[in-house]
Structure formats: C-alpha cells, structure tokens
C-alpha positions as CSV (number, residue, x, y, z in Angstrom):
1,X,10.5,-4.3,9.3
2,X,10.2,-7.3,7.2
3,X,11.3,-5.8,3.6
4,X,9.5,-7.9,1.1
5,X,7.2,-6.0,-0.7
6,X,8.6,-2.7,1.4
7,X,9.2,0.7,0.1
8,X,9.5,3.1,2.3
9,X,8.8,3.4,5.8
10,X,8.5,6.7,8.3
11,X,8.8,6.0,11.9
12,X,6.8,8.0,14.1
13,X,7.5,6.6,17.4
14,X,9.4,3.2,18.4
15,X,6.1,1.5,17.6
16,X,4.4,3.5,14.9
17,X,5.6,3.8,11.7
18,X,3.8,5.3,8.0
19,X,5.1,2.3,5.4
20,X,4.9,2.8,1.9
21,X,4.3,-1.2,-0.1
22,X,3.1,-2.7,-3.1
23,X,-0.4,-4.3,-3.0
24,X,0.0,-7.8,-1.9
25,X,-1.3,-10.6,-4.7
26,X,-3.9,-11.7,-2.2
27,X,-5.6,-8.4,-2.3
28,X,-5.3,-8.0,-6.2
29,X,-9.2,-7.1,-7.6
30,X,-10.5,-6.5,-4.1
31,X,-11.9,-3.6,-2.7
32,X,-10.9,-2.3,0.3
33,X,-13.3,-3.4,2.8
34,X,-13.6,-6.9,1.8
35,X,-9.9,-7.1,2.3
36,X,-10.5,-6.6,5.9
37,X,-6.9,-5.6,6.6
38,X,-8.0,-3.3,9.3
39,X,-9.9,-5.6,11.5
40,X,-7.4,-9.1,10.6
41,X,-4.0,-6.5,10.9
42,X,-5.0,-3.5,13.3
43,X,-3.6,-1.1,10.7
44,X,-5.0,1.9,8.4
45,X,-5.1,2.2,5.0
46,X,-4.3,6.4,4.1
47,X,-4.2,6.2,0.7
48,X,-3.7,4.4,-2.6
49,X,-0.9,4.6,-4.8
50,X,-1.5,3.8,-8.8
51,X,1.5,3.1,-11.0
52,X,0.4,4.6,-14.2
53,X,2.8,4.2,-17.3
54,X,2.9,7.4,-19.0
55,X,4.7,9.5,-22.2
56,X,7.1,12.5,-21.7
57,X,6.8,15.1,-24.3
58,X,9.6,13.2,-26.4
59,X,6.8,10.0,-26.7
60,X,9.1,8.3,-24.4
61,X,7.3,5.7,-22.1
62,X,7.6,6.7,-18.4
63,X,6.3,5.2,-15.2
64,X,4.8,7.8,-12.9
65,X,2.8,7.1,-9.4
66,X,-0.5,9.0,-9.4
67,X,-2.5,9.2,-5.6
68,X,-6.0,7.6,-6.7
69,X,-7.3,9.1,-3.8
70,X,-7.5,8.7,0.1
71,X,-8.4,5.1,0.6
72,X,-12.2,4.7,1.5
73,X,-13.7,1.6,1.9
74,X,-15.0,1.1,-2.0
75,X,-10.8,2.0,-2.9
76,X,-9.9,-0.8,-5.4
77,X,-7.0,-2.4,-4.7
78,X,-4.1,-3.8,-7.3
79,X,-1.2,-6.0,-7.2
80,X,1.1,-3.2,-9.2
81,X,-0.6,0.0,-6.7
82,X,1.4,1.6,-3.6
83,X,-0.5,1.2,-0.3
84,X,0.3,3.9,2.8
85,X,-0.3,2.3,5.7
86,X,-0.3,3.2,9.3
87,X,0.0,1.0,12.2
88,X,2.7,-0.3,15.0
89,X,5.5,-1.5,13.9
90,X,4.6,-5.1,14.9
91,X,1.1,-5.3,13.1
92,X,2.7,-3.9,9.9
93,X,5.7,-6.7,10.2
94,X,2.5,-9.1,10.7
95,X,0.4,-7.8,7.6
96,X,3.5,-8.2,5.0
97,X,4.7,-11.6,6.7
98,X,1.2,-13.0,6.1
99,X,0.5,-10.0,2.6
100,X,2.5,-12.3,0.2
C-alpha cells in the first residue's frame, strides 16, 4: 500500500485489508456522504478517529485518539481525524493516491 497518509493496515485476505489513515485535506469540513468515498473508491468507512489533545493528572498536555463514533453518513470528517477503512487492497491504494 501506498504509505502517504498510512497508519496502520490489517490484511484480511490478499485483497482485503482494514487501513488505519489520516483524513485527506480534500475531505477536511465535509461530512461523510458528500464525500462520496464509497461510491468514487468502492471502500467503507467503519469509524472515525478524533485526535483530541488532552491533560494528564500532572497538567501535562497529551494527545489522545478518542473513536467519535461508527461512521454514519452525517460523521464529520477532519484533516487531523483517523479514518478505518475497509476495502481491497487496490481501491484503498486508489483512494490515498487520489486522497491527498
């Protein structure tokens, strides 16, 4: 898989794979259906990732990743969030080739 943007990837079969990545710029604002990443790409959208900055208990600032929620189609998407994506391998490879 094409690594830009790429965090982490499960492979389910030789052509399916689970892929962790960073919201592509274009789809910074949108919500998820008028992205149309499902129709355009072929792939599925499980869930949305927020990276939240944070304070441990000594007021230090961390940055944490909190699941928003299972991604439905009114999900809003941002350029700093985590997408989880499911798809073959070659419509992923696609999505982030074209994603940024």
């Amino acid at each position: 898989l094409t690594t830009e943007g790429l965090i982490d990837t499960f492979e389910l079969s030789a052509d399916y794979s689970i892929v962790k990545i960073t919201v592509p710029e274009r789809y910074d604002g949108k919500i998820l259906s008028e992205s149309n990443i499902r129709s355009e790409f072929d792939i599925t959208v499980l869930a949305i990732i927020s990276r939240e900055i944070d304070k441990s208990f000594l007021g230090i600032k961390i940055k944490t990743n909190q699941i928003k929620n299972i991604a439905k189609a009114d999900s809003h998407l941002r350029k700093d969030d985590i997408m989880v994506i499911f798809g073959k391998i070659r419509d992923i490879e696609r999505f982030l080739e074209k994603g940024n």
